[in-house]
N, C-alpha and C positions, 0 to 999 in steps of 0.2 A: 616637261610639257612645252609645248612650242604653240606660241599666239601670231595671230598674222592680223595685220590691220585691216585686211580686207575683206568681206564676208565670201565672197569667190575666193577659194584654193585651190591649188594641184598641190599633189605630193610626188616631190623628185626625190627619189630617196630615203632618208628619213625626212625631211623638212617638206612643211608646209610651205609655198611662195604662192605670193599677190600675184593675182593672176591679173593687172593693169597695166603692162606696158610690154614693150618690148624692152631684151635686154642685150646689152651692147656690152661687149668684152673688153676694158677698156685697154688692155697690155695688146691686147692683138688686135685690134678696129676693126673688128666681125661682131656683126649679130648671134646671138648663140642660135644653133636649130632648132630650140624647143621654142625661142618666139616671146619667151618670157622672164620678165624681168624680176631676176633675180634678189629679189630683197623681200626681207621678212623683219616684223620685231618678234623678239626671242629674248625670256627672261634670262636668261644666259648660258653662254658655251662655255666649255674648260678648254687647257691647250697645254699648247707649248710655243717660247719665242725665245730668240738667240740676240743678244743684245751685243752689242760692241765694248771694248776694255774697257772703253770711259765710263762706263754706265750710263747715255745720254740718247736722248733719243737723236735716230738721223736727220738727214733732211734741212738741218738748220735750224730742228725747232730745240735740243739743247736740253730742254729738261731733265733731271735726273732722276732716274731709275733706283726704286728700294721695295722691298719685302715690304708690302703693308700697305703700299700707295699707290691712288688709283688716279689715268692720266683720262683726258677728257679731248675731243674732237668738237669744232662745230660743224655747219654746214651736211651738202649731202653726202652720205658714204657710199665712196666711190672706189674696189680694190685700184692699189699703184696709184691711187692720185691720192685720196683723200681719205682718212683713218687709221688706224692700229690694231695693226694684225694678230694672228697669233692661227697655228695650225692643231687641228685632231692631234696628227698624227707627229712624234720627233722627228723622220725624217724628212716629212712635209715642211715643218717649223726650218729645217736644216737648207733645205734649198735656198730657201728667203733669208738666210741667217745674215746679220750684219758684222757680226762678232764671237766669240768663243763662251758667253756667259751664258748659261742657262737660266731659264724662268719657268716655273709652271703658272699658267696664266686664266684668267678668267674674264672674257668679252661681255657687255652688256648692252641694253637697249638696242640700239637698229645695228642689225648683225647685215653683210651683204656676203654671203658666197662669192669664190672665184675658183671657175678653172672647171673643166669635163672631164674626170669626175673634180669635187672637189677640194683642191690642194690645200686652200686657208679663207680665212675671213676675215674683211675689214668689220671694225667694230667702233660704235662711238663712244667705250669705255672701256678700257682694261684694268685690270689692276693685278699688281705681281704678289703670286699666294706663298713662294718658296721658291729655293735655288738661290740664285747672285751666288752660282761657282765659274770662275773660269774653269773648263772641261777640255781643255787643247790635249790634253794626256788621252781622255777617253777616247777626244776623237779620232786621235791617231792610232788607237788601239783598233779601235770599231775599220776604221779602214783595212788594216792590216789584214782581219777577220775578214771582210767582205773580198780583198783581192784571195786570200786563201780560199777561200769557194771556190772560186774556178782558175784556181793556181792550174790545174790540169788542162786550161783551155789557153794557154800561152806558155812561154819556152824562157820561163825567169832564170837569171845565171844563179848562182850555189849561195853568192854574198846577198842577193836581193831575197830569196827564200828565207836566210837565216832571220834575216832583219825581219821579215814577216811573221816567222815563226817567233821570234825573243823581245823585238820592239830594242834592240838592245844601240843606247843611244852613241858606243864609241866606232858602230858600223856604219850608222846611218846614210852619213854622207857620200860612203862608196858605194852604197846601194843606190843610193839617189843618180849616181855617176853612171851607173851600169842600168839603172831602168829606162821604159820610155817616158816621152817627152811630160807623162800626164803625172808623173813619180815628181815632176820638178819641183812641185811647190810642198814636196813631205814635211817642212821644217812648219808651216801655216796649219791654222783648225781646218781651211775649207780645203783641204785634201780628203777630208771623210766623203764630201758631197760630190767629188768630183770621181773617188775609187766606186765608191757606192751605186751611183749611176752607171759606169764601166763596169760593175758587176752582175749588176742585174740584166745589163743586156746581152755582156757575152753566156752568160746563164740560160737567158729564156729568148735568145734572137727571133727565133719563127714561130712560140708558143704564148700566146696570148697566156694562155693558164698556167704556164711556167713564170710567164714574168708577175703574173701576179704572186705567185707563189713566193719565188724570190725576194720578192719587194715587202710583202706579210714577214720572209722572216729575218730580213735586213730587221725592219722598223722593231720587231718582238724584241730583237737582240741591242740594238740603239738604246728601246725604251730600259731594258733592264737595267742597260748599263747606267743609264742617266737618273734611275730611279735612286737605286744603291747610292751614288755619289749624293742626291739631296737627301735621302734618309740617312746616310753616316754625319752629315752635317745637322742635322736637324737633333739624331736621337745619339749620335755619338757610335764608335766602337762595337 
């Protein structure tokens, strides 16, 4: 259930929003087209957030990250200025990612949308429900899978196929050698975010309802993989 502070609502999607202000995009300094500012209070969202090796939060604010503990904002929530994010969706969560740790996560009190449609939400309460795994392994799996999608829609040499097909780590490097420029960084987590976007558009370039399609089943296959790794740690074998 979704409460909005306002007695005036619209409904954009699923969410009820205040229909009091306008709302201003604050990553891109546009007005949104709908005229409306985007904020709602919402007893809470679930997610997903990709934390950095230290387990700390960015920014300069340092706090440390654990299973159990919930971090806190003042002031207004603002996405990219002011709050803690976390996305629906893993690969949502994956673009915004600062680091290779997974968390499944849960937003509280004044939640604010960002992005048409959208991508995540600043929150003035999070708290980490499960995960704290490094996933650098998955991600680089999940990559490999998404350039395999449309391996048919480029001309990869024999050594860079294999790597794709095996993940296998005594070839890597000369696949790295022999791919394009966007293969450079395969040894890092944020190769997933960067194949995964490369795949979904040479997949669905001039078909809106192909890239959606795409992008449903990148995220389906993300989610599973990222599931199975916090439920092997949770319930074991």
């Amino acid at each position: 259930m979704i409460e909005s502070a306002s007695a005036e609502r619209i409904k954009v999607g699923s969410l009820y929003l205040a229909e009091d202000a306008p709302y201003r995009d604050t990553c891109m300094g546009r007005v949104s087209d709908t005229g409306i500012k985007k904020e709602v209070i919402m007893r809470q969202i679930k997610g997903w957030y990709f934390a950095p090796e230290n387990n700390q939060l960015a920014h300069g604010d340092d706090r440390k990250i654990k299973i159990g503990k919930s971090h806190h904002v003042k002031g207004k929530i603002i996405p990219c200025q002011n709050g803690l994010h976390l996305s629906v969706r893993p690969l949502d969560a994956l673009k915004y990612a600062s680091g290779p740790i997974v968390y499944k996560v849960i937003g509280y009190n004044v939640i604010v949308p960002h992005g048409d449609p959208v991508d995540k939400y600043a929150c003035s309460r999070r708290e980490y429900v499960s995960g704290d795994i490094d996933v650098s392994d998955c991600l680089r799996k999940f990559a490999r899978l998404c350039a395999l999608d449309v391996v048919h829609l480029w001309d990869p040499s024999n050594i860079v196929i294999l790597y794709l097909k095996t993940g296998k780590e005594d070839i890597r490097q000369a696949a790295r050698a022999a791919a394009w420029a966007a293969w450079d960084a395969a040894a890092t987590w944020d190769v997933a975010t960067r194949t995964a976007a490369w795949a979904a558009r040479a997949a669905a370039w001039d078909a809106a309802a192909a890239w959606d399609a795409a992008i449903n089943k990148q995220n389906k296959r993300l989610q599973k993989m990222l599931n199975y790794r916090i439920n092997k740690k949770r319930y074991g074998d």
